[in-house]
DRENVEXPA-542173 format. One line per 10 residues: their letters; for each residue x, y, z of C-alpha. Coordinates in nm, 3 decimals. Example, Ala and Ser with C-alpha at 12.3 -4.5 7.8 and 13.67 -1.06 7.14 Angstrom:
<atoms>
AS) 1.230 -0.450 0.780  1.367 -0.106 0.714
</atoms>
This chain:
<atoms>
XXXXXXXXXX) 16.077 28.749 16.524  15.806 28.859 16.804  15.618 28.594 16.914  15.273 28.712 16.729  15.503 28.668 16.401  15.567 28.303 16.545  15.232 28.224 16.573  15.139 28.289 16.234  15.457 28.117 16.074  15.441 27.846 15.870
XXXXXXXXXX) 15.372 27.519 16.023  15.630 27.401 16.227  15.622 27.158 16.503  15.528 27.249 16.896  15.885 27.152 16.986  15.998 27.447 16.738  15.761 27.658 16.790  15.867 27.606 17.217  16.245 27.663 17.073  16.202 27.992 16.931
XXXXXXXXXX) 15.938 28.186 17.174  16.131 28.052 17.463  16.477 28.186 17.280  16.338 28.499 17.201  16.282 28.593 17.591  16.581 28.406 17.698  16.715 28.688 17.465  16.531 28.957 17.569  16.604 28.866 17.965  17.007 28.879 17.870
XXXXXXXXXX) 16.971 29.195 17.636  16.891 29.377 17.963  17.179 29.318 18.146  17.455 29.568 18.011  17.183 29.819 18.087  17.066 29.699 18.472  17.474 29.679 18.498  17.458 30.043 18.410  17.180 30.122 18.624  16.903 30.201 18.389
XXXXXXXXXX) 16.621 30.207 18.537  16.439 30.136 18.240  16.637 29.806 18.170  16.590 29.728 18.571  16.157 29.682 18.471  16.218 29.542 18.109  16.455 29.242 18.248  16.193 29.183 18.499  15.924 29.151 18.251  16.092 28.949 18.045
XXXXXXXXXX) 16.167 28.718 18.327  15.852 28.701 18.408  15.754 28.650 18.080  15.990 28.351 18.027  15.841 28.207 18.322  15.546 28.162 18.186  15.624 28.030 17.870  15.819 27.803 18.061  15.467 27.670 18.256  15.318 27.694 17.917
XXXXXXXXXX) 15.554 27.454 17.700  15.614 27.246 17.999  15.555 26.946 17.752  15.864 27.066 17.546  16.117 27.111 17.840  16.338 26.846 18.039  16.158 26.853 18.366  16.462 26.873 18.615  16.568 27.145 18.387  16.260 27.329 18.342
XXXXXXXXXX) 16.212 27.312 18.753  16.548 27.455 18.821  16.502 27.740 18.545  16.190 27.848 18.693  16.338 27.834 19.053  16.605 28.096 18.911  16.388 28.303 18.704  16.182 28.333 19.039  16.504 28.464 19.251  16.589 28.722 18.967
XXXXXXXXXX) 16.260 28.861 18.929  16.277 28.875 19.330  16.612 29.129 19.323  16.491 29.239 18.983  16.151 29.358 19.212  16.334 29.468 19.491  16.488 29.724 19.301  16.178 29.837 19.043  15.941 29.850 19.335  16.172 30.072 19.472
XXXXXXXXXX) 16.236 30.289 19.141  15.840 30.287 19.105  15.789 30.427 19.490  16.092 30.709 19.468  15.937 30.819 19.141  15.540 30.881 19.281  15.745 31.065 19.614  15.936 31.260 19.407  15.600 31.398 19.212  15.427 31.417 19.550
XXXXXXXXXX) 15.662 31.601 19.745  15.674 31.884 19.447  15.355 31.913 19.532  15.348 31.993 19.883  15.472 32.359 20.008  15.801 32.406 20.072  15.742 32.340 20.450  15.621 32.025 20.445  15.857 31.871 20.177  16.124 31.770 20.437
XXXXXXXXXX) 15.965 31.523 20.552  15.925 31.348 20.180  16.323 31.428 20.075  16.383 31.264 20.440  16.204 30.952 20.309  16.322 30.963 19.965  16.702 30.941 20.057  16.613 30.690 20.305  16.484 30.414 19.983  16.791 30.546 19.801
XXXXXXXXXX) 16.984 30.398 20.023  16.812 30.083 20.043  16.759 30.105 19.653  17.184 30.109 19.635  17.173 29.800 19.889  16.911 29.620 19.699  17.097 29.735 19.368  17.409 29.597 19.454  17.286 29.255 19.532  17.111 29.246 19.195
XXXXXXXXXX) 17.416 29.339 19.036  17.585 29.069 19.264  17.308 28.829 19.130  17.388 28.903 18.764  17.741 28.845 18.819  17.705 28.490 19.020  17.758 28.187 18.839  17.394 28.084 18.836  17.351 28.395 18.637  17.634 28.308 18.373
XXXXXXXXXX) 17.483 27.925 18.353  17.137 28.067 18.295  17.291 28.242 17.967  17.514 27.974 17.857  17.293 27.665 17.910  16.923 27.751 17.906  16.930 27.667 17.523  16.957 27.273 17.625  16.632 27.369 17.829  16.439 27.236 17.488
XXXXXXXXXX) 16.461 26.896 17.460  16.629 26.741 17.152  16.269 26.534 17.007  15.923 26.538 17.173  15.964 26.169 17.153  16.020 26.147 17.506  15.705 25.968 17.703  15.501 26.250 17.776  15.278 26.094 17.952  15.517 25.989 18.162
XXXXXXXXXX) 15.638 26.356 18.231  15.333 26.507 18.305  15.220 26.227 18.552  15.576 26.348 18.723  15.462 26.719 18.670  15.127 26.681 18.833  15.286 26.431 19.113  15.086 26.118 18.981  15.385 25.893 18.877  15.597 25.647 19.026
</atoms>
């Protein structure tokens, strides 16, 4: 279900409603990975919106998540979409030079291919480490555990949370 769908559902409680938008891009996150593993570019920018994505949500059902929990997820959703970037901004550059330089004369499109095989090779470097990154153990935690992100009941003090969140508590 996309989350527009979810928004229209029946009524279900916050705590649900949390549980299955922050599933679906937990999802959507670790559907990319065969493909980034592959080197698709394509899956490279859709796992990076996605984690940015679930990032959000995260900030947005704050309420709905352990705090420690929700804290560290955000930490590691931050460092993926940082070697997620690394790579896309460099996809996204090699892309606009490759367009430019076809539309220089021949004599001046040295320069460009010069430049272009110099961010391949720092695209490989950068890709590796990503591909490092989804092989780490914080990587296989994140897909294993992230579904005891949402908290069990939404009887927890709240109040007591968000004081926490928003450094007013104890």
């Amino acid at each position: 279900m996309m989350i527009n769908e979810a928004l229209s559902a029946p009524a279900e409680s916050l705590k649900e409603l949390a549980n299955r938008i922050l599933s679906e891009l937990h999802q959507a996150v670790t559907f990319q990975e065969e493909g980034v593993l592959k080197r698709e570019v394509e899956a490279v920018h859709q796992m990076r919106v996605a984690s940015r994505r679930l990032r959000v949500a995260l900030s947005n059902f704050a309420v709905c998540c352990v705090l420690s929990e929700r804290r560290r997820t955000r930490a590691f959703l931050g460092r993926l979409a940082e070697a997620l970037g690394g790579v896309r901004d460099l996809d996204v550059l090699i892309a606009a030079l490759k367009v430019y330089k076809a539309s220089l004369p021949p004599s001046e499109q040295g320069h460009v291919g010069a430049l272009i095989r110099r961010l391949r090779a720092r695209r490989l470097r950068r890709r590796r480490r990503l591909e490092a990154f989804l092989r780490h153990e914080d990587y296989i935690c994140f897909k294993r555990e992230f579904p005891s992100l949402i908290q069990t009941s939404l009887a927890v003090d709240q109040q007591t949370e968000r004081q926490e969140d928003y450094g007013q508590g104890a």
